[in-house]
C-alpha positions in Angstrom: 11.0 -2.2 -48.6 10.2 -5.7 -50.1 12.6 -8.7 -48.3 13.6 -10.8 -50.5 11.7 -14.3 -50.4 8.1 -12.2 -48.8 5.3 -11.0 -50.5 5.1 -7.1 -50.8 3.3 -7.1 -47.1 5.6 -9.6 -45.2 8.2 -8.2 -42.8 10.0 -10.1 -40.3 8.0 -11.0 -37.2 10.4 -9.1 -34.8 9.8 -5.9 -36.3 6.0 -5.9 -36.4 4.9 -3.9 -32.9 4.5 -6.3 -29.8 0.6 -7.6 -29.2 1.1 -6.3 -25.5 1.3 -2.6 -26.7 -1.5 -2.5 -28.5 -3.8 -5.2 -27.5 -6.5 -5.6 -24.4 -7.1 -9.0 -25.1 -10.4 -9.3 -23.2 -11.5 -7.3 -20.6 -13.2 -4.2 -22.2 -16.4 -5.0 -24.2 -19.2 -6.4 -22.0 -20.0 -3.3 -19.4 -23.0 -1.6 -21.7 -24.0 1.1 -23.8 -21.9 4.2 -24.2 -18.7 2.5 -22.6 -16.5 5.3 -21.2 -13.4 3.0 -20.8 -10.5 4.8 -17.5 -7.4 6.0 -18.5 -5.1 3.4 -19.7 -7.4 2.4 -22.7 -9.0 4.9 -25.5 -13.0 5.7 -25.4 -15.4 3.5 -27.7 -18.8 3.3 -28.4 -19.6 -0.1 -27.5 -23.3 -2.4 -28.5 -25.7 -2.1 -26.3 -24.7 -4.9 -23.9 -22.4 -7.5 -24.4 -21.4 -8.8 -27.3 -22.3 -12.4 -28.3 -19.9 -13.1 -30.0 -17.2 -12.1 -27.8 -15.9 -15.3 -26.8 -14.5 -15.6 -30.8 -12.0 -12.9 -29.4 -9.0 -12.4 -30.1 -8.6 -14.3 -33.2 -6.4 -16.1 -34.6 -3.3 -13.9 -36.2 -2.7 -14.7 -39.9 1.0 -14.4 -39.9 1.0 -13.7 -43.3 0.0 -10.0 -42.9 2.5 -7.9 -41.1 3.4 -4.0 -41.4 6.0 -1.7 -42.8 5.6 0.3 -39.8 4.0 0.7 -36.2 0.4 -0.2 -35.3 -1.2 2.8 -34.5 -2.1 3.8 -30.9 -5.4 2.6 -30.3 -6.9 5.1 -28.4 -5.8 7.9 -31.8 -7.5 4.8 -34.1 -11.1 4.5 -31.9 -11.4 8.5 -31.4 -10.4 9.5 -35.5 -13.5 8.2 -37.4 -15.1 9.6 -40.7 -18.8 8.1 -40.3 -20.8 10.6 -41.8 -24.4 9.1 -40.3 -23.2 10.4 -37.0 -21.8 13.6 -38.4 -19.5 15.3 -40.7 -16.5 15.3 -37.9 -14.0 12.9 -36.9 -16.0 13.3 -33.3 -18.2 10.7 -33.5 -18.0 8.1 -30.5 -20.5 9.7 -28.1 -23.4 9.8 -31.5 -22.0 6.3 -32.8 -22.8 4.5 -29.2 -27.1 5.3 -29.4 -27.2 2.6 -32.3 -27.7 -0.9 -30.9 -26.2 -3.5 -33.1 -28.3 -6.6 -32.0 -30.0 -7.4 -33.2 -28.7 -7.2 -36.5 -29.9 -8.8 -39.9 -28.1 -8.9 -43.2 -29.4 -9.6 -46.4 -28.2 -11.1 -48.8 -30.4 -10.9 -52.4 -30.4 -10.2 -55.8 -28.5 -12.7 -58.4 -28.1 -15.7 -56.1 -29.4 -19.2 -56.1 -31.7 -18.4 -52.8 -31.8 -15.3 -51.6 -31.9 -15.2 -47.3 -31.5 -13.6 -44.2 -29.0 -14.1 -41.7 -28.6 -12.8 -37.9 -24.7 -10.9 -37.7 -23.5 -13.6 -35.0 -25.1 -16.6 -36.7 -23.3 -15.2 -40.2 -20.2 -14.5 -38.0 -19.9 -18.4 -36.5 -20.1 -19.9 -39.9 -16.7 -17.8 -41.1 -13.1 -18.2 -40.5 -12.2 -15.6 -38.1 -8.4 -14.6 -38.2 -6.6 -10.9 -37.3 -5.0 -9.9 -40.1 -2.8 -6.0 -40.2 -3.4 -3.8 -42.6 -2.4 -0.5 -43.6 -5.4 1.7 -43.8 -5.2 4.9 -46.4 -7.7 7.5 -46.4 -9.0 10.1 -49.4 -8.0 13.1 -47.6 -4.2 11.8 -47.4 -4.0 10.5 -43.9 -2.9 7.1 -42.9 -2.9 4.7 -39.8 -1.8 1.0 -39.4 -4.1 -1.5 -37.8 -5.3 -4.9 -36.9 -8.4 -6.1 -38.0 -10.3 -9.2 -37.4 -12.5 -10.7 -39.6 -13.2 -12.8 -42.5 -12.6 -13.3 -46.5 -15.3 -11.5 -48.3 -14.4 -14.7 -50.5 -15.8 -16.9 -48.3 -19.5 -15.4 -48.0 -19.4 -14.9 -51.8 -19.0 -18.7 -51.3 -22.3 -18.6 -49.0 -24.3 -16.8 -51.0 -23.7 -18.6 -54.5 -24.4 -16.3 -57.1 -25.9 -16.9 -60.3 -23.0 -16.6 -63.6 -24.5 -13.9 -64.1 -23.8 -11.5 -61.3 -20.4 -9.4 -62.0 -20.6 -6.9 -58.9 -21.4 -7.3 -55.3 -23.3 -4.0 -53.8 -23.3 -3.6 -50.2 -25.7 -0.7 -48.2 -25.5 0.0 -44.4 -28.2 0.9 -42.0 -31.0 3.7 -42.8 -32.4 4.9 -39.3 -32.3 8.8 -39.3 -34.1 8.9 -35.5 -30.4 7.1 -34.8 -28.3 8.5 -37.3 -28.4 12.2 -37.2 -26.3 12.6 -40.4 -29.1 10.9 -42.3 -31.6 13.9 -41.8 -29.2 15.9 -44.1 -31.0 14.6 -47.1 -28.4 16.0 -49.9 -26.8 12.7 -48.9 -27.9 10.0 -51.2 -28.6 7.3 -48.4 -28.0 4.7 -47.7 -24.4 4.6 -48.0 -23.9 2.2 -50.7 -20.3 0.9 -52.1 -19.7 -2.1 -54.4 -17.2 -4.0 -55.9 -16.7 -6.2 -59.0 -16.4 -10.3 -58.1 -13.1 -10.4 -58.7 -12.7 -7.2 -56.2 -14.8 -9.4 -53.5 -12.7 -12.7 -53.8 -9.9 -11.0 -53.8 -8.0 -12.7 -51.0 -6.8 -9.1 -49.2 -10.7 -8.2 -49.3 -12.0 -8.4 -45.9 -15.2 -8.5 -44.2 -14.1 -7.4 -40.6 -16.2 -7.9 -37.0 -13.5 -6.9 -35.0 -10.6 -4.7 -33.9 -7.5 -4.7 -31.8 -8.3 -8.2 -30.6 -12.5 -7.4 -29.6 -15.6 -7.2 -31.4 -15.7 -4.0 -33.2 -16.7 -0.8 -31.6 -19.7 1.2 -33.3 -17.8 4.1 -34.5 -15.7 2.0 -36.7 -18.7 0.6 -38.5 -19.8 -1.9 -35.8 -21.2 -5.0 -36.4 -19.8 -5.4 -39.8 -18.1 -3.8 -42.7 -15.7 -3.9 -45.3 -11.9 -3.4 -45.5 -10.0 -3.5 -49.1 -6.6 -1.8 -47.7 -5.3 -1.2 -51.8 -8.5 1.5 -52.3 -9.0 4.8 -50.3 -10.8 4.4 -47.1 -14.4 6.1 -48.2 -14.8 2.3 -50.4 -14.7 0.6 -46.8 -18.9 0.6 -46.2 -19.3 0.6 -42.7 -22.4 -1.5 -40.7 -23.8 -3.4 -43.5 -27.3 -4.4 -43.9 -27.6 -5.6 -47.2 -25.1 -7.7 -49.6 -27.1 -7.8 -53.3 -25.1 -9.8 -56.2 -25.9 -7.5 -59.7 -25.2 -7.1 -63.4 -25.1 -3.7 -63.4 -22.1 -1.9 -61.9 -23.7 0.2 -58.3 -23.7 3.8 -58.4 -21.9 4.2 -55.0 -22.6 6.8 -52.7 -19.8 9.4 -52.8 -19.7 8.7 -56.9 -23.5 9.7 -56.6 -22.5 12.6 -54.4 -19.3 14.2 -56.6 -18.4 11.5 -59.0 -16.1 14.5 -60.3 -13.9 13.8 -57.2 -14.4 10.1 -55.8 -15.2 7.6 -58.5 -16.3 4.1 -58.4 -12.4 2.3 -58.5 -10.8 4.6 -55.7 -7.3 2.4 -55.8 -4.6 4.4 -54.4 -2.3 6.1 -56.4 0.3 8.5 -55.2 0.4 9.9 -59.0 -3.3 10.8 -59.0 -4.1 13.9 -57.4 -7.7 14.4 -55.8 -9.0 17.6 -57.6 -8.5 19.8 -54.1 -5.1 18.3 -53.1 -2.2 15.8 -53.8 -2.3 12.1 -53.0 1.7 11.7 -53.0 2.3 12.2 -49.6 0.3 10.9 -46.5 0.2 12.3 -42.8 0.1 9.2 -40.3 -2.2 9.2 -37.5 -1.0 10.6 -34.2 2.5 11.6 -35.7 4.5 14.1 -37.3 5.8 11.6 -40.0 4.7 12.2 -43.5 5.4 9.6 -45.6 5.4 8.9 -49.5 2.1 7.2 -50.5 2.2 3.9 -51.8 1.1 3.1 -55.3 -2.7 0.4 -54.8 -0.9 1.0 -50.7 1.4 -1.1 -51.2 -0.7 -4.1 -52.0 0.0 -4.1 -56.2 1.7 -7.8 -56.1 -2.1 -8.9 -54.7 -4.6 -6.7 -56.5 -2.8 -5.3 -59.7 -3.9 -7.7 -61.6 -7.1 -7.0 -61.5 -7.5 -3.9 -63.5 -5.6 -5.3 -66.5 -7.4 -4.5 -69.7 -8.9 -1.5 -67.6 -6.1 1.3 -68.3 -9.2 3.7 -69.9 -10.9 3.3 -66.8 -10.7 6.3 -63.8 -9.1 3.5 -61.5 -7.5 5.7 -59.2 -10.1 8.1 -58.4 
């Protein structure tokens, strides 16, 4: 329920779940490939080695964005992943840990004043890291509640300075198929590619994220770097990026390539909208037995409605 006085993702700070349940604040990441963490914490596929830029950890919180509900148990959030390089199930923490994720390059090209190439930790020291929580909503109507770290996609658009004449930002991940499994299956257009329009990019709730429950980001949740835009279903969130191009043209994106009859280019949720194979008004949370209403853009319309105005003959739900 909106508070009066908040914006639509404020709640007060006493209700938001304590840092101590969910949060490890350092000693995890660091032991080596294929971390099997003991009891008390959840199993992740860690870098190869430690990470450098672990020291950043935990970030700063940004206050600003708190949850309508619990933040889900992290052990349920690290072992629940839809990365379909490593496979088709939501298994995918043992294949996810064989990639090593430094080093790590991304481009940046296309419609920019100079295109370049930047090493993950050098790109991640020049950003403003903060841990920000966000309700996460996924195409296949399941939900979970988590706390990110990262950065404004705003402020490498700001990096990059593209030319007037770039209107969409087009991001791929990795193509290594002797790593990636998944990417032998070749009905898969790879590389993964999503985009978004400018405005989607600088969109202050659009997120480039290098982290998770207060450490560097594990591999299976798209480790070193990818993108969170909590209004839009989960499959728009392009995992380990490689490449950041600034174009004209609108991207054909890689589940629109796949079935753009199901999973179009938009993908803003919208409990009204039904995918073509089952309803989107309800949503099944992570690790519980509570079903809950969906939220119309997931509860982020005061932030990102205004961007699709002037759009209304567009599929922007789907």
């Amino acid at each position: 329920m909106l508070i009066r006085n908040r914006q639509s993702w404020q709640i007060p700070e006493s209700q938001a779940t304590p840092e101590s349940v969910f949060m490890d604040r350092r000693g995890f990441l660091g032991a080596g490939a294929g971390l099997i963490a003991g009891a008390a914490l959840p199993q992740i596929a860690a870098a190869q080695g430690a990470d450098p830029t672990l020291d950043l950890y935990p970030a700063k919180k940004n206050e600003s964005f708190t949850l309508d509900r619990p933040v889900t148990d992290e052990k349920l959030a690290a072992n629940y992943n839809n990365f379909y390089e490593f496979g088709t199930s939501k298994d995918v923490v043992a294949a996810a840990s064989k990639m090593a994720t430094r080093p790590w390059n991304v481009q940046i090209d296309g419609m920019v004043e100079k295109p370049f190439e930047i090493g993950v930790d050098e790109l991640i020291r020049k950003m403003p890291l903060e841990e920000r929580l966000y309700r996460f909503r996924c195409v296949e109507a399941w939900s979970m509640a988590v706390p990110w770290t990262g950065f404004p996609l705003k402020a490498l658009v700001e990096l990059a300075k593209p030319l007037s004449s770039a209107k969409y930002v087009k991001m791929e991940t990795f193509l290594n198929p002797r790593v990636a499994p998944g990417q032998l299956q070749r009905w898969y257009p790879w590389p993964y590619t999503e985009g978004l329009t400018i405005a989607e990019a600088t969109n202050e709730m659009t997120l480039m994220v290098t982290g998770i429950y207060g450490k560097p980001i594990a591999n299976q949740f798209g480790a070193p770097l990818r993108l969170i835009t909590p209004w839009k279903y989960g499959f728009k969130s392009v995992k380990s990026i490689t490449r950041i191009s600034f174009v004209a043209e609108r991207p054909k994106t890689f589940w629109e390539a796949l079935q753009a009859q199901e999973y179009g280019f938009w993908a803003n949720v919208n409990p009204e909208v039904a995918h073509p194979r089952w309803s989107q008004a309800t949503e099944q949370v992570l690790g519980t037995r509570d079903r809950r209403p969906t939220l119309i853009w997931n509860g982020y319309g005061e932030q990102v409605a205004g961007l699709y105005k002037g759009l209304e003959g567009e599929r922007l739900f789907v």
